[in-house]
N, C-alpha and C positions, 0 to 999 in steps of 0.2 A: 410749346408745352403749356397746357393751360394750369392758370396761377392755381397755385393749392388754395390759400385764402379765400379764392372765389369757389373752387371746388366746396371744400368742405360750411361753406355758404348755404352752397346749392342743395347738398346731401344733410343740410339741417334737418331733423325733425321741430318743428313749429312750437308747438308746446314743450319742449326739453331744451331750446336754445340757449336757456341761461345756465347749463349745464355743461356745456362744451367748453375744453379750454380755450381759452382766450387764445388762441395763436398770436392773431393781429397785433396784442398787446404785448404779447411775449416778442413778436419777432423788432417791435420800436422799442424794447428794454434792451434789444440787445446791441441797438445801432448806438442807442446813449449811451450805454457803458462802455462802448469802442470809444465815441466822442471825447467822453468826460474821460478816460485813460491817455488818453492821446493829450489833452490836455492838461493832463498832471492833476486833476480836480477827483481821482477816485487811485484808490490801490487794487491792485489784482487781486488781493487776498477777500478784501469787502466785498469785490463781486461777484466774486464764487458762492460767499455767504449770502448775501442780497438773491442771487439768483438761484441760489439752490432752496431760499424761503417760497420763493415766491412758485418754482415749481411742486412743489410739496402741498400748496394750498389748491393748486389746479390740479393736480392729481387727488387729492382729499375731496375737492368738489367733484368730482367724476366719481370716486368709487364710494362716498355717499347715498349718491343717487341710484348708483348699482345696487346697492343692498336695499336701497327704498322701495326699489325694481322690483330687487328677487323678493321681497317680503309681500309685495303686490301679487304676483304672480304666486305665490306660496297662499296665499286667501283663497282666490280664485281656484285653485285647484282642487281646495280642501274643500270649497261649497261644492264644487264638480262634483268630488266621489260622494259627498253624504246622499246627493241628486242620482248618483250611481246606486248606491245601495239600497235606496228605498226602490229602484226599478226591479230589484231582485224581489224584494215582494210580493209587486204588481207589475208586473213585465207591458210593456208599452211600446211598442214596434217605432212608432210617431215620435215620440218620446229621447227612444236611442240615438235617431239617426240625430235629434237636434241635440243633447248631448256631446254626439263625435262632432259634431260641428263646430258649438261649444270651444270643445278642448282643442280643436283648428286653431278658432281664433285667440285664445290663449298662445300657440305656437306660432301666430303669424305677428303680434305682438312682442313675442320673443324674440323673431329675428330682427325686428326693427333695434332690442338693445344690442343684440349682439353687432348688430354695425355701428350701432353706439359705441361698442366700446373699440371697435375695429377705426375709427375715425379716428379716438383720440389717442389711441396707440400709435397712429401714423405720422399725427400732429407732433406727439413727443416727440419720435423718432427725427421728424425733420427738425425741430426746436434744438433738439442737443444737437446733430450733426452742424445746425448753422453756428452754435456756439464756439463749439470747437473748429470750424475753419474761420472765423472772425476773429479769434484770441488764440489759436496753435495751441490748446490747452488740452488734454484727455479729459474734459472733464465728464463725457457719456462713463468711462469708465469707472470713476472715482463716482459719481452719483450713483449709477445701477449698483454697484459694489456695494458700500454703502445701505442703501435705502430695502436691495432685495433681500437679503440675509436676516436683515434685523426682525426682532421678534416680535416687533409692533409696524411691519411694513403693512404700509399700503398700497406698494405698487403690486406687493405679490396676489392682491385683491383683482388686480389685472393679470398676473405672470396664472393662475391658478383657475381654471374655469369651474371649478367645483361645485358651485352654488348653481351654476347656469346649468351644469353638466344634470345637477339633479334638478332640475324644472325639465329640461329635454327629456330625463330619464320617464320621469312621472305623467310626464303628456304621453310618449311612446306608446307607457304598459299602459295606462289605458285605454288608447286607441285601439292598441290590438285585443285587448279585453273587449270592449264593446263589441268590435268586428267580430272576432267570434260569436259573442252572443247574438248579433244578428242574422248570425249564418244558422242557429239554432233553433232560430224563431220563423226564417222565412222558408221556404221551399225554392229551389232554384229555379221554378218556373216564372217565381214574385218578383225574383231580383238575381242578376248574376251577382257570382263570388266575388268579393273585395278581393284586391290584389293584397298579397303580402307585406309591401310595404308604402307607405302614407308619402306623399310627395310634398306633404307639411313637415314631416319626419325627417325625410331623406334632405329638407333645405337645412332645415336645424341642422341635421347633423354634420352636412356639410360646412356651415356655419363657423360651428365649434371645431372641427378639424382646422380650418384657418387659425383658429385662436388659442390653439395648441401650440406646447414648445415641441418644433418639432423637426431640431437640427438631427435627423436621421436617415437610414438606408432611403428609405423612399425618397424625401424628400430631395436627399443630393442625387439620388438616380434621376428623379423628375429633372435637376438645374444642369445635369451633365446630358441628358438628352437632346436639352436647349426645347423642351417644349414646350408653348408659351401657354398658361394657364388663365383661366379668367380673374377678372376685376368683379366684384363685390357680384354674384349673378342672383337675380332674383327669382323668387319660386317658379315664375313665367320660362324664364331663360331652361330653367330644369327641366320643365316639363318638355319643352323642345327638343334641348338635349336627348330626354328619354326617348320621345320621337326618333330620332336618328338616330340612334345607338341599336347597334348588330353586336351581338355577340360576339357569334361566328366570322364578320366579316374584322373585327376589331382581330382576330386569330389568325384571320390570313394575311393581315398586315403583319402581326410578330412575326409569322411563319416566312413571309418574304424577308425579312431581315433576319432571321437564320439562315435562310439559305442563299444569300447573298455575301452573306460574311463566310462561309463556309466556304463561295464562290473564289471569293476573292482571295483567302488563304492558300486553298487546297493543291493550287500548284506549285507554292512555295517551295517545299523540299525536292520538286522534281524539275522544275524551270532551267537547272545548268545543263543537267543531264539531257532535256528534250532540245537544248540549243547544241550541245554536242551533237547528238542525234545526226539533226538536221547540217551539220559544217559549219557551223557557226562557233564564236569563240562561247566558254562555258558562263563568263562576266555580261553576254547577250541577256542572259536572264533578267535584269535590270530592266531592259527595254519590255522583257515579254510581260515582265511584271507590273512594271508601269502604264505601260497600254489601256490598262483598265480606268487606272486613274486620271491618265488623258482624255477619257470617254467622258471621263466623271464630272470633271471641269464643266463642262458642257450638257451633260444632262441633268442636274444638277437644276440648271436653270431655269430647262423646257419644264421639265417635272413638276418643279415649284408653280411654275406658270400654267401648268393643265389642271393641277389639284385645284385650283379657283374657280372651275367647273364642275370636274369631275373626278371621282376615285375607282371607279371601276374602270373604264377605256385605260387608265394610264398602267394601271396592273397586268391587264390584258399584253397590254404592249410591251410590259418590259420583261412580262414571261416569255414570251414569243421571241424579242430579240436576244433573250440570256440563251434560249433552247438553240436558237441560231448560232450564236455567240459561241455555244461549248460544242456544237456540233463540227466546226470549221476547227475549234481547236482541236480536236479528236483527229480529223480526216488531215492535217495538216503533215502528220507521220510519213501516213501514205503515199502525200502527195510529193514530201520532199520539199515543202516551199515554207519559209520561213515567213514570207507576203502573209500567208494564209493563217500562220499561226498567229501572226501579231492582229492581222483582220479581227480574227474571232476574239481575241480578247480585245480588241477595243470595243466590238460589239457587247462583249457583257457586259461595258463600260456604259456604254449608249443605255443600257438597260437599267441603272441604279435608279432603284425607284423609293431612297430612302428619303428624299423630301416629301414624297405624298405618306410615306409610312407616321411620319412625323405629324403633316397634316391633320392627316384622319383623327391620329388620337386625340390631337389640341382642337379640332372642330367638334365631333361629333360623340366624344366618350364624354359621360355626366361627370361634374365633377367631382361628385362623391366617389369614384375609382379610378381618378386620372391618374393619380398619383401612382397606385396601382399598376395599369397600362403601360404609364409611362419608365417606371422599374422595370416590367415587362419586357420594353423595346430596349433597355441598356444590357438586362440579362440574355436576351436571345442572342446581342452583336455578339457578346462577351460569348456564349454560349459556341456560338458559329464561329468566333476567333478559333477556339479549343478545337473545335469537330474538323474545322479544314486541316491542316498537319497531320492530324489522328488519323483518317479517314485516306488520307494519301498516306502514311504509314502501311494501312492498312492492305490496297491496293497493288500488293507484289505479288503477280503474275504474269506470264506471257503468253500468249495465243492466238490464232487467226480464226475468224468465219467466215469464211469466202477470202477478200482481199484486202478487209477490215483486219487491222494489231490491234490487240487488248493488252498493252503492258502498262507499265506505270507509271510512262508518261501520258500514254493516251485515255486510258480507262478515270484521271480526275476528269477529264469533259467529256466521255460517256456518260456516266452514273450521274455528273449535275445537268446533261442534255436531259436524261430521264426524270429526273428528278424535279425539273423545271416544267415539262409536261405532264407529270402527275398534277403538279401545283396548279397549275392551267387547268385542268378537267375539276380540281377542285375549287378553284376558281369561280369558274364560270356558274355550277352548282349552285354555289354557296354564298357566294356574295351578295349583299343588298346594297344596290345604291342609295345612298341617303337623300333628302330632297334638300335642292340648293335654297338656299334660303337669299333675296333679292339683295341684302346688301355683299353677301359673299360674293357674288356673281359683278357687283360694282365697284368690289375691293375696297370698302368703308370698312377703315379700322375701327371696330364696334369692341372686338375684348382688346385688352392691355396687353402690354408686352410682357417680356421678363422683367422690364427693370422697374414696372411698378409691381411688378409679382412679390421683388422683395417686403414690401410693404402691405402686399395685400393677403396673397395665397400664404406665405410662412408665418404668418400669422402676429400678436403682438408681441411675443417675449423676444424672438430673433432680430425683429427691425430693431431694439434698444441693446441689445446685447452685443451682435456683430458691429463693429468695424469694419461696413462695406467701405470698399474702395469709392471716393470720393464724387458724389453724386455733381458733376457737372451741371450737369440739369439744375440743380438747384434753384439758385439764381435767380437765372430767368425762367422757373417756372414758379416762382415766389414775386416777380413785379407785377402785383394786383395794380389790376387797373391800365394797364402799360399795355398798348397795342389794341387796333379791334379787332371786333366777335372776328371779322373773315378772316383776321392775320390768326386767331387764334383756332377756326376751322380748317385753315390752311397748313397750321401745325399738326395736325392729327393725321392729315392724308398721309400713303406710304410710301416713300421712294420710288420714285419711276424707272431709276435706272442704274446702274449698277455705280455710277459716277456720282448721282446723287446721292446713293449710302452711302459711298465712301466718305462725302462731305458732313452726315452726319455724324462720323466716329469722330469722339473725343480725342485727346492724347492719352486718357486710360485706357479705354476700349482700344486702341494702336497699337497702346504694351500689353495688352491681353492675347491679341491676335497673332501679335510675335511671338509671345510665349507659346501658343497652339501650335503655331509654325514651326518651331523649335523643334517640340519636343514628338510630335509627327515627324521630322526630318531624321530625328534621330531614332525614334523605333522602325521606321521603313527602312533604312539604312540595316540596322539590327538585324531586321527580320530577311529582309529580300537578300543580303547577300551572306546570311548563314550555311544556305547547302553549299556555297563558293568557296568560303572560310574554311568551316570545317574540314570538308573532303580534302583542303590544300595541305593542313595544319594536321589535322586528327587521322585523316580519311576515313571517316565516319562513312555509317551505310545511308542511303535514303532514307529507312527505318529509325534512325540512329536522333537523325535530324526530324523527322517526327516530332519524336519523340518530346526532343529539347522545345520546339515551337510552343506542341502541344501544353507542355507544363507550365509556360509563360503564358498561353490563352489563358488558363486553368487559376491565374492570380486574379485575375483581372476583377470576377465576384469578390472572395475574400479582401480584396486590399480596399474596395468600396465599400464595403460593411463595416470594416474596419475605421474607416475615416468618418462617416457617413454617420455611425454610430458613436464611436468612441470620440477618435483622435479630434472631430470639429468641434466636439462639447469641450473641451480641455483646453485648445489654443484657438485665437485668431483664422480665421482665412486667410489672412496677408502672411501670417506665419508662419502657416503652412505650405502657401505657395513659393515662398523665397530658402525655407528649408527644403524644397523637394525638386526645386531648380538647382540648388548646389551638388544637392544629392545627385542628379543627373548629372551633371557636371564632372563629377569623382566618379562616377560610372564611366563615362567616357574617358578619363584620363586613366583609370584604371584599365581601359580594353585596347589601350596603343601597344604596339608590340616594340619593345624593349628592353625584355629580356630571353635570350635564347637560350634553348625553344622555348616556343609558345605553347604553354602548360593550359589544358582542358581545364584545371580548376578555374586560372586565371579567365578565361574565356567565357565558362558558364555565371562565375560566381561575379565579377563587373556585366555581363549580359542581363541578369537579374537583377541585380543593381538598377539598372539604367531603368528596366525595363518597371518595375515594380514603382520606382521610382516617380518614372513620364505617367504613368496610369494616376499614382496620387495628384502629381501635379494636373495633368489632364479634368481629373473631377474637380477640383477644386478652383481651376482657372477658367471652366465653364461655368461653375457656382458664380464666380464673379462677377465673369462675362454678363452673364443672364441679370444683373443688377443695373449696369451701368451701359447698358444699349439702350438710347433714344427709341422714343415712344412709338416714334415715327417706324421703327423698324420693326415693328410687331407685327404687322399683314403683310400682304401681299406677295409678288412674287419675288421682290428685292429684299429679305427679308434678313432679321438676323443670325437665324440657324445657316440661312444659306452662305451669308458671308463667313460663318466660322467653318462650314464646309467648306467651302472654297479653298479659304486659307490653307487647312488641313491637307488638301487636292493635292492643291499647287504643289507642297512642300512635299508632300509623295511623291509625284511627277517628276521636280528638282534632284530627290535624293536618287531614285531610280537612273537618271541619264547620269547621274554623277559616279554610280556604281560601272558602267557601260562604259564612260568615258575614262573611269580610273586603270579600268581592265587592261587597256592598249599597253599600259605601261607595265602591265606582268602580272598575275597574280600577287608575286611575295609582295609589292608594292599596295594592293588591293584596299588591306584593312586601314591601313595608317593614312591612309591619302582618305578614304573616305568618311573616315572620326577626325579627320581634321577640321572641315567645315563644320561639323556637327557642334565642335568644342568652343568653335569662335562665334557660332549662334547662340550658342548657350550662355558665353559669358558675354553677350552684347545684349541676353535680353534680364542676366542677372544685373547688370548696371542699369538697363531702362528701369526696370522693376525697382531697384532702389530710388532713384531717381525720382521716382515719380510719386513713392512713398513720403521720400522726405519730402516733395510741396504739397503732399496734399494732409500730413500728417505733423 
């Protein structure tokens, strides 16, 4: 990891250097006041004072210069329009266009501070975190506390973009004021139409959404998708960007993860029944269910590793194998063979094409709507959780054409056969492949990861406010000077292989992963052997069990918006995540059966429990995730979304054969044997999670 020090060296501006906080000097005050405490020569209480002076003056020298900034910029603008109005006068074609150029360069000046002040919000951020792991003190919280609220803060000079917000506003409207007027003046033979919107505009504004507090829906939808956003991009990078961005084909990536999640649900409610069907025991559902997720394992990887080429062929492919995939599942009735039916869903398995869906958005969408996009792709899974149950609800009929059954087990992998060749023909239509750009193609990790995303994309008020989970990294990516330039290029390349990622996860990123395991072991469990439970306990109709699925998809928005918006503004992440790990926990030990009978309240009301539960946890332990993954893990085909997939997989694949292998021993046995596991992952990853708390906290 290359040294911040040196970093933010490099990312100096030339003329403003004596502007920046002193990191360098900050981070040797804080080695001497370990020293001199160690030595008995200073008291804790002094150094608090001492160092909380001494922050207050580097923050006072920075937001000084902001307002010296903004009052610079507030001149300039004001000669602009008087230069404006007199053109109203005497209209001047020549005149206009050097004007909007003009006010360019006022905007391209602008985003120079706005990384200004994006640098030294990064700087604080790491200054208080090394504080507090050097001295075990909270003192990020006691300072921001403190200094933000009060009515002569200066940090809220940084927490508050306001002054900046109205310079970007004021460059905007006049841009597009000019540009009208020169649409007024010319005739479209002289000059085509300006485009709508300024790509001076759209960096500002991008800019300033970085530098937003902006712990909300988007935002935790962006860090629960795991998709990795850029590092600091400049107006160049944008315009690129806009190059490669498809509307349309950014559409057919949501659109394949809806219908993939749709995929993968919709034969939930009917999997006992079509292993009945076929003579098999009704707990086979397990296996038929799982199949997919065994595929997944597995393409997962190919996937990752085709999008580094290309995004159209790999879509093509995995419509074609899904259409395969449901088609065997369908004809498998027919044919009497259960081979056939597990075939085709491992084919739809072979088909998960949601590492390049991930891809597309983190390469090719601007980053002024990734955030956007990338809420998009959490709302469509969410969306396709709900529609597959529903949709197999839906589906109660029986009938022959020719030598083809249309019932309700076979008509889910009709309707997604057809539905997967619709997608193909619109596909193929509609898609733009984007142009690879050389270092994609050489796998040169060129944007950041997640885990400087926290630092960069969330903007300044989040990195001093959260209490992420303890930046490993630190460290040694703070020994300036330590190591050469190659050992430090050498750091940046991306995992070759799935061995080498594993060696870059932390002991946090470990307990993250476990927790993802966890609480996936425990909704796939939940989910897949509900038509088994039910029908044994209730005997619920297929309808019935729809139904109940469907209503648990159905949380999955609201309980995001809910955290996302509210619940993260109010507590911790780490607090959230260790409250919503017990909560799972008490969901599980409330869905054991013992007491007879097993009462529907009990069943539905610990099911939603658990389940509302794992979703909170779920966003909020890929929030984390996304902070504390090596930099190294940001590209290529070993990457870190894939390893939280994976994880995720696996723990599907586990819970599924454990439902299959529980069955042998009877249904009534079914529920309790298989919340058993669930209960002793759960509390093995509530003591990791502690654990790991108290040393890094």
């Amino acid at each position: 990891m290359v040294a911040f020090g040196k970093k933010l060296k490099e990312r100096q501006i030339q003329e403003w250097q004596g502007y920046y906080i002193n990191y360098k000097v900050m981070k040797k005050k804080v080695k001497e006041y370990a020293d001199q405490i160690q030595a008995g020569a200073l008291n804790q209480r002094y150094v608090l004072k001492d160092f909380s002076r001494m922050l207050d003056k580097e923050i006072e020298k920075v937001v000084l210069f902001l307002l010296e900034q903004q009052g610079v910029f507030a001149s300039q603008i004001s000669q602009l329009n008087e230069q404006q109005d007199s053109l109203q006068e005497q209209p001047d074609i020549s005149k206009v266009t050097e004007l909007r150029e003009a006010y360019r360069n006022v905007g391209r000046d602008l985003l120079k501070l706005l990384f200004f002040v994006e640098i030294n919000a990064i700087g604080l951020r790491k200054i208080l975190k090394k504080f507090d792991k050097r001295f075990g003190y909270k003192f990020t919280d006691y300072y921001v506390k403190t200094r933000a609220n009060h009515p002569y803060s200066q940090l809220q000079q940084v927490f508050n973009n306001v002054g900046l917000g109205a310079v970007v506003g004021a460059i905007s409207r006049n841009l597009a004021d000019l540009q009208d007027r020169e649409g007024s003046y010319l005739s479209i033979y002289d000059q085509p139409a300006l485009p709508l919107q300024d790509p001076v505009v759209d960096s500002m504004e991008a800019a300033i959404d970085r530098l937003s507090y902006s712990t909300n829906f988007l935002n935790f939808s962006v860090q629960r998708s795991l998709i990795m956003l850029e590092e600091l991009p400049t107006p160049v990078e944008e315009h690129v960007d806009d190059q490669r961005y498809h509307f349309m084909s950014l559409l057919l990536n949501l659109a394949n993860t809806f219908l993939y999640m749709i995929n993968t649900y919709i034969v939930v409610p009917t999997a006992d029944d079509y292993s009945i069907s076929l003579g098999a025991a009704a707990t086979v559902c397990g296996i038929v269910i799982g199949a997919m997720a065994v595929a997944q394992v597995f393409s997962s990887v190919y996937f990752s590793a085709w999008s580094n080429r290309s995004y159209f062929r790999p879509l093509v492919f995995s419509s074609i194998v899904l259409f395969v995939g449901n088609v065997m599942y369908a004809l498998a009735y027919d044919l009497k063979s259960i081979p056939v039916l597990l075939i085709g869903r491992i084919f739809c398995g072979l088909g998960s094409a949601r590492a390049v869906n991930r891809r597309y958005i983190s390469d090719c969408v601007p980053l002024r709507i990734r955030m956007q996009a990338s809420a998009g792709f959490v709302s469509a899974s969410a969306l396709g959780m709900a529609c597959g149950p529903a949709l197999a609800g839906l589906l109660q009929t029986n009938f022959k054409i020719y030598k083809l059954t249309f019932n309700q087990d076979t008509l889910p992998g009709w309707v997604m056969a057809f539905a997967w060749l619709i997608y193909l023909i619109w596909l193929w239509i509609s898609f733009r492949e984007p142009a690879q750009e050389k270092d994609e193609v050489n796998n040169v990790p060129q944007k950041s990861n997640a885990a400087e995303n926290d630092a960069l994309e969330r903007g300044v008020v989040q990195p001093l406010l959260l209490k992420s989970v303890g930046d490993e990294q630190d460290n040694e990516g703070d020994q300036e000077g330590d190591g050469s330039e190659e050992a430090q290029e050498e750091s940046r390349h991306p995992a070759n292989s799935i061995v080498e990622a594993y060696r870059l996860l932390t002991p946090s990123v470990k307990v993250q992963l476990l927790i993802y395991f966890m609480l996936k072991y425990a909704m796939e469990v939940l989910l897949s052997e509900s038509s088994v439970v039910t029908t044994y306990y209730f005997s619920w109709s297929t309808s019935t069990v729809a139904i109940f699925l469907a209503c648990l998809g159905l949380t999955v928005l609201p309980v995001n918006i809910l955290v996302g918006s509210y619940i993260s503004n109010i507590f911790e992440d780490r607090q959230i995540l260790l409250a919503s790990e017990i909560m799972v926990c008490l969901g599980i030990l409330l869905s054991f059966q013992v007491i007879i009978p097993y009462s529907v309240p009990q069943y539905v009301c610990s099911g939603l429990l658990m389940f509302v539960s794992a979703e909170v946890l779920e966003g909020v332990n890929l929030s984390l995730l996304s902070r504390v993954m090596s930099s190294r893990l940001s590209r290529g085909t070993y990457n870190g979304g894939l390893l939280s997939t994976e994880a995720g997989t696996i723990a599907r694949v586990i819970a599924d054969v454990t439902i299959t292998l529980a069955g042998y021993l009877g249904q009534s046995k079914l529920l309790n044997i298989t919340l058993l596991p669930s209960l002793l992952i759960c509390i093995t990853s509530i003591f990791a999670t502690c654990r790991t708390y108290n040393s890094l906290y």
